[in-house]
C-alpha positions, 0 to 999 in steps of 0.5 A, a space after each residue: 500500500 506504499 505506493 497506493 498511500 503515496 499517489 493517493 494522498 498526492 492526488 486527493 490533495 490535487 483533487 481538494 484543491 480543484 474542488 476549493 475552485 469547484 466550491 468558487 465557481 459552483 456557488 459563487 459564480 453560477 448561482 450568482 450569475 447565471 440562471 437555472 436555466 443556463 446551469 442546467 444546460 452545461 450540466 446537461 451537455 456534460 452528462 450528454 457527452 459523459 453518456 457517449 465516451 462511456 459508449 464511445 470508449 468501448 471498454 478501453 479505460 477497463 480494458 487498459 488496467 486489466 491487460 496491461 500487465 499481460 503486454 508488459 515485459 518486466 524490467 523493462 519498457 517493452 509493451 508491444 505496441 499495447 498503447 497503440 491498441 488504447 489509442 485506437 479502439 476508442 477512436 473507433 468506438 467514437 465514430 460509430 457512437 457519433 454516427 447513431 447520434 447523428 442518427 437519434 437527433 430527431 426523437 431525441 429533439 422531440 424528446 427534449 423539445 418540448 421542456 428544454 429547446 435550449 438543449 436541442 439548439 445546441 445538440 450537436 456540440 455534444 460531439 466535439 465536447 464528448 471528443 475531447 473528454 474521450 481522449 482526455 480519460 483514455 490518456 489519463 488511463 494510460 498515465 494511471 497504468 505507469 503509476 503516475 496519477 497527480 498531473 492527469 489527476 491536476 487536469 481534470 480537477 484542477 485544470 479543467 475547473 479553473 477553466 470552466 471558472 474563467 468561461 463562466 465569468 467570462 459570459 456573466 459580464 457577457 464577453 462572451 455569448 452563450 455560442 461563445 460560452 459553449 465553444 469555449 466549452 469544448 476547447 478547454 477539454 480539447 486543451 485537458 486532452 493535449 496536457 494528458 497527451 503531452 505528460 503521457 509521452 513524456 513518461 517513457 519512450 510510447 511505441 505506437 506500433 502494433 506488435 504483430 507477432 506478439 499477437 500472433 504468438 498469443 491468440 488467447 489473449 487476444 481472444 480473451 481482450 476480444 471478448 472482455 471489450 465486447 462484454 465491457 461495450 454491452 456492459 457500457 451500453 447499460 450501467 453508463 446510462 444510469 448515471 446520468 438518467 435522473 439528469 435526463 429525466 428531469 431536463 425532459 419532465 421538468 425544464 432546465 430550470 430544474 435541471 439547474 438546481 438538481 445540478 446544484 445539489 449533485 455537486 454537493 453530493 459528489 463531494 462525498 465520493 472524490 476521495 475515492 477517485 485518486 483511491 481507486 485510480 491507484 488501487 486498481 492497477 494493483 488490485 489487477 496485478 493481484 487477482 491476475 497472479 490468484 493472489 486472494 490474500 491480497 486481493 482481500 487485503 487492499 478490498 477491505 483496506 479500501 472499502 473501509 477508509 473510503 466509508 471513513 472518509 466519504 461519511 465524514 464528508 456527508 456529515 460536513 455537508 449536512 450538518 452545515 446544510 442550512 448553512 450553506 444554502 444561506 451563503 449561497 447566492 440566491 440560496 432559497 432557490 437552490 434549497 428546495 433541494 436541500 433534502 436531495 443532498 443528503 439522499 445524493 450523498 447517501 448514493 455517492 457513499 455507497 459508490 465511493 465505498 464499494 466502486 473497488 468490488 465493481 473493480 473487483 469483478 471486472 479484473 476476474 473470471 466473472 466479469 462476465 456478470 457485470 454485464 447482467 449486473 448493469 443491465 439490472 442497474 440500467 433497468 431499475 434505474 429507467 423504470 424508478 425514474 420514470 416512476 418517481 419523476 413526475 410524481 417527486 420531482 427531484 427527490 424521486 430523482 435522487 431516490 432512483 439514483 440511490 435504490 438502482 445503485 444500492 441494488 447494483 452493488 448488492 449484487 457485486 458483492 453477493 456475487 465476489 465473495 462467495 465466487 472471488 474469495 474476497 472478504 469485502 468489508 471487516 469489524 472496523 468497518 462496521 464499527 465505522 458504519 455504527 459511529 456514522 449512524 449515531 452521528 447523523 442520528 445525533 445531528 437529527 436530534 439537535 435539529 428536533 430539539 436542540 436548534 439555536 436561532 442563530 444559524 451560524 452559532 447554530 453550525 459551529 457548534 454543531 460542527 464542534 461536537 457532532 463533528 468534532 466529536 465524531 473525529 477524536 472517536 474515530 481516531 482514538 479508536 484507531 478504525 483506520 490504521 492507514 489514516 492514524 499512521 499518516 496523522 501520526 506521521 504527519 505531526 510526528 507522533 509517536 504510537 
């Protein structure tokens, strides 16, 4: 875990740091200046594009962890011309996925027409925006596989915010037009794409030549590439679709304008899974190496290391957000618009706890023999998803957004983890981790009490004490107990403690 500990703590403080911008930029500059409406269609072109990379990549971001090691000859650079292979499915994936677009414009334009004409005015931007973010994510794979996770990681959360801040300002004093601010979308991944593109080559000399007679010497692992990509497409058309459904479903049923403070909300929320993406970035590769030499031990030991910390850390971070909640809608510009949403925070929370928690399990089964499920998996993801939207939408708004958001994945992963540990012999979560769960549940259990009973007129004594004792307190238990040993010891090590 040295490694793991090392990148990953370099990353999330990368991450933190984009996020201060994010901070800035979400509830100080979009909700001061721009309208719900306007929020809710770069939100949407974002989800748009996400959706079709998710296709467009044909499984290549798993595909490179997983097969990397079998391509890579140790100690040395020799890799038979894998990276060729990373840079060119997906390539191809995004001119087939760019034509069905093109194809789908008409019922997708009706679909949206009518509550959102903005979007459907700007439907083809999608395709170069979703270009850009493609190769974007395919580099920044491609650097996490050689072990070097902060500058891709810097670009995507850091880079491209400080961006997204100068467009934003740059259209609220209206220097630029919302053709100008759309455009100016798109070329600051183009420009997050070139940065990862140019850190990649700088790595190591890249042979981007295709090793003919290694794949001709090994026809198994071709076959096997072959038919884990072909899963990971039909796996992609489904589980990348549940993502971004509520978005959908509301711009649809309810107008941008609600898209707008949905959108508001998800931030919040997403805040509570970000450590886990240095973690996993990291991890991942790791995790593969090891169920690629049958190390279960191992296997065992980094899952668990994993699920526990991020549980920490992740429900640390909703309990911030939410014993602060009142708070934060009162800073925020036009904040009673955007606190109609206050109860989707903490259901969005919730769903971004169980994926920043369990997301390596999903790792898990993709890296073994039965990544074959995760298809079936995904497909039940998608389904569950699709129907409680459609369900709950038009009957709750956004809350049955962020409702369906949270069951569909609730159920997905249940069905990850019945399914790895009794196949992969993994052991997913430990004592401490559920002592952890039982420290959160009393937490959260004891800031509801003070709200019924115990809550002060003034909002910001009201905050800072809460955030003294429930917080606080929350913190000196957790560490005092030592339910994370890997966090103990970088505090330990950090401060120049002596255990």
């Amino acid at each position: 875990m040295g490694v793991i500990a090392k990148q990953s703590v370099r990353g999330t403080i990368v991450t933190y740091l984009g996020i201060a911008v994010g901070v800035v930029t979400t509830f100080f500059v979009l909700t001061r200046f721009l309208t719900t409406e306007e929020i809710g269609l770069a939100r949407v072109l974002v989800d748009a594009a996400t959706l079709f990379i998710g296709l467009a990549q044909l499984g290549t971001n798993a595909s490179i962890i997983r097969f990397y090691p079998y391509f890579k000859e140790k100690g040395s650079n020799e890799d038979h011309g894998f990276f060729f292979w990373a840079l060119v499915v997906p390539m191809i994936g995004f001119i087939i996925f760019a034509i069905i677009y093109w194809a789908c414009s008409v019922p997708l334009g009706a679909w949206f027409g009518d509550k959102s004409p903005l979007f459907v005015e700007y439907y083809y931007f999608v395709l170069p925006l979703a270009f850009f973010m493609l190769y974007q994510a395919i580099f920044e794979s491609t650097c996490n596989v050689l072990m070097h996770i902060v500058v891709p990681r810097a670009v995507r959360e850091f880079v491209v915010r400080v961006g997204l801040l100068a467009l934003y300002l740059l259209y609220a004093f209206r220097i630029l037009s919302l053709d100008g601010f759309v455009i100016g979308l798109c070329t600051n991944y183009a420009l997050a794409a070139l940065i990862n593109m140019a850190y990649f080559f700088s790595l190591k000399p890249i042979r981007l030549k295709p090793d003919w007679a290694y794949l001709k010497s090994n026809p198994a692992l071709v076959r096997r590439y072959l038919i884990y990509t072909g899963f990971l497409l039909l796996s992609a058309v489904t589980s990348v679709l549940a993502p971004t459904l509520s978005s959908f479903f509301v711009t649809a049923k309810m107008g941008l304008d609600t898209t707008g403070i949905f959108a508001i909300a998800t931030y919040m929320a997403v805040m509570v899974s970000v450590p886990n993406r240095s973690v996993s970035a990291i991890a991942s590769p790791q995790l593969a190496r090891a169920i690629k030499e049958e190390n279960r031990e191992e296997c065992s030991h980094l899952t668990r290391q994993v699920t526990r910390n991020m549980l920490l850390i992740g429900g640390f971070i909703l309990l911030i957000i939410w014993v602060n909640i009142d708070l934060i809608f009162h800073i925020l510009p036009n904040g009673t618009t955007f606190a109609q949403a206050k109860s989707v925070v903490l259901i969005l929370g919730v769903s971004q706890l169980i994926l920043g928690t369990f997301s390596i399990c999903f790792s898990a089964l993709n890296y073994s023999r039965y990544y074959a499920l995760s298809l079936i998996f995904s497909l039940v993801l998608t389904i569950s998803a699709l129907l409680l939207n459609n369900y709950l939408v038009p009957r709750y708004g956004m809350e049955g957004a962020a409702l369906s958001n949270l069951l569909s994945y609730g159920l997905y992963y249940i069905l990850i983890i019945a399914a790895i540990v009794p196949m992969g012999g993994f052991h997913v979560v430990d004592r401490k981790w559920w002592y952890i769960a039982l420290l959160l549940t009393g937490l959260f259990a004891v800031n509801a009490l003070w709200s019924m009973y115990a809550s002060l007129p003034n909002i910001w004594l009201d905050s800072l004490l809460r955030s003294l004792i429930v917080i606080g307190g929350g913190l000196y238990i957790a560490y005092k107990a030592n339910l994370s040993p890997e966090i103990n010891s970088q505090i330990a090590k950090t401060l120049n403690i002596k255990h």
